[in-house]
C-alpha positions as CSV (number, residue, x, y, z in Angstrom):
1,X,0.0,0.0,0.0
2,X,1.4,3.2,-1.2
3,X,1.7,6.0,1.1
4,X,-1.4,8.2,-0.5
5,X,-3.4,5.2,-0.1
6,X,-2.5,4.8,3.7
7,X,-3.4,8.2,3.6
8,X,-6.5,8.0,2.1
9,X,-8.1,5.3,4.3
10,X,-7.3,6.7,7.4
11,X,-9.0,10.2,5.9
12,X,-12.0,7.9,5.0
13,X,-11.5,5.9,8.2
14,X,-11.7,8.8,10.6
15,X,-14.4,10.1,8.9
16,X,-16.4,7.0,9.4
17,X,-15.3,7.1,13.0
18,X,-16.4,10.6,13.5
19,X,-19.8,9.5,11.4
20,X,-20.5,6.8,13.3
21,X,-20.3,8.6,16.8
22,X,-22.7,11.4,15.5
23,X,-25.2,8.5,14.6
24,X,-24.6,7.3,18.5
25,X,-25.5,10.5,19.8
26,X,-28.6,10.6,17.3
27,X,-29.5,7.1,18.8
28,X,-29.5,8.6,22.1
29,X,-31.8,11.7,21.8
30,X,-34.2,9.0,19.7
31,X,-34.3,7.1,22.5
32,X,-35.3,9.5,25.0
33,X,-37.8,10.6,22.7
34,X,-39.6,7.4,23.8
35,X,-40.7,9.4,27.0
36,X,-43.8,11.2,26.8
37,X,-44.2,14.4,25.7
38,X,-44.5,17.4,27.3
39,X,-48.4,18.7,28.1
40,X,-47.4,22.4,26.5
41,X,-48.5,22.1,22.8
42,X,-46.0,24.5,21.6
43,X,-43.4,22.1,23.6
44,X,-44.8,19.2,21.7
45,X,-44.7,20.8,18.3
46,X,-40.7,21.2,18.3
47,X,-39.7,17.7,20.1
48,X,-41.6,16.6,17.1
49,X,-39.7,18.9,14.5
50,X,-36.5,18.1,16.4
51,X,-37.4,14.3,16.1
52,X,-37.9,14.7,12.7
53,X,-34.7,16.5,12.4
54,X,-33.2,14.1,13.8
55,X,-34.3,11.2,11.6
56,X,-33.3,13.3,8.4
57,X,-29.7,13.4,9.6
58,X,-29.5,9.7,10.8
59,X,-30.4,8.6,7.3
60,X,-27.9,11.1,5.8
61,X,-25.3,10.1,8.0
62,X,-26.4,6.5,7.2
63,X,-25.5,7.2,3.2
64,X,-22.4,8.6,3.8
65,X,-21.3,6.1,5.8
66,X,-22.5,3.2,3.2
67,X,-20.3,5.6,0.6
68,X,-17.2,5.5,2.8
69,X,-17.6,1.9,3.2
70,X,-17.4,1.5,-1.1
71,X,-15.0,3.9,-1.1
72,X,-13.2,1.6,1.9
73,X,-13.8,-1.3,-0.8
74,X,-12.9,0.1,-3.8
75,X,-9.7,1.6,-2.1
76,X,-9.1,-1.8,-1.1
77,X,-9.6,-3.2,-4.7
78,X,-7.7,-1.0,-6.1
79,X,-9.8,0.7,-7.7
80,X,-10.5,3.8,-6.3
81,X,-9.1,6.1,-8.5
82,X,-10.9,4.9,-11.4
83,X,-14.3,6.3,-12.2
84,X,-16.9,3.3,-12.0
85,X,-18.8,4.8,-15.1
86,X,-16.2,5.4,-17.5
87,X,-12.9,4.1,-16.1
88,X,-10.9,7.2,-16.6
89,X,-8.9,8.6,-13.7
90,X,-11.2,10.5,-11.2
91,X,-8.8,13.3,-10.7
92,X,-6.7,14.1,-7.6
93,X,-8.1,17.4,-6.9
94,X,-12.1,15.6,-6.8
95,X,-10.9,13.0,-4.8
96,X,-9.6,15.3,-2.9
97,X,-12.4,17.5,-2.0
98,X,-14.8,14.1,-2.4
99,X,-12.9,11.6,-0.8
100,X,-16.1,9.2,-1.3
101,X,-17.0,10.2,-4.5
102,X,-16.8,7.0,-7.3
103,X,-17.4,9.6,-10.7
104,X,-14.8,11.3,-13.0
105,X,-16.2,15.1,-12.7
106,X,-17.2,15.1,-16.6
107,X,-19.8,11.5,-15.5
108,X,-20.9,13.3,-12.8
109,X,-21.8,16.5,-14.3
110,X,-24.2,14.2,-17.0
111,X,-25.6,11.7,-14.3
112,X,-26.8,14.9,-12.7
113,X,-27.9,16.8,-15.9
114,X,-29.6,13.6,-17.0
């Protein structure tokens, strides 16, 4: 394993860490939301909005987690620099700034027009 790839998976790795203890802390506050809630209506409109809040950011932290994990894999395979739709290097600076990212920027500019 080269150096950048050493580098690379403990970037991805950390991020999963630091991922995975928001999603703990998420767990937590759903779980007290078990209790009853309050009898103030006003009190019971935003531990509803928070709860949703909550939710919404559990399942984002959920995808990027299941995209570190592929990148994780692909890294692993090899083939993490490669762009799964057209093969073509993904480009240092996207990797960079998208360490998760498995596109070349000219496949993802037409899966998103598209």
């Amino acid at each position: 394993m080269t150096a950048e790839t050493q580098t690379i998976r403990t970037e991805l790795e950390t991020r999963r860490t630091e991922l995975l203890s928001r999603q703990e802390r998420i767990s937590k506050h759903t779980r007290h939301r078990e209790e009853p809630l309050p009898a103030d209506f006003a009190e019971q409109a935003v531990e509803l909005e928070n709860g949703e809040t909550l939710v919404a950011l559990d399942q984002e932290i959920g995808e990027e987690l299941t995209r570190i994990d592929k990148a994780l894999q692909r890294l692993e395979a090899g083939s993490y620099f490669d762009c799964e739709s057209c093969g073509e290097p993904i480009g240092a600076a996207r990797l960079e700034a998208l360490a998760d990212t498995t596109q070349c920027i000219d496949c993802a500019s037409a899966a998103d027009s598209g």
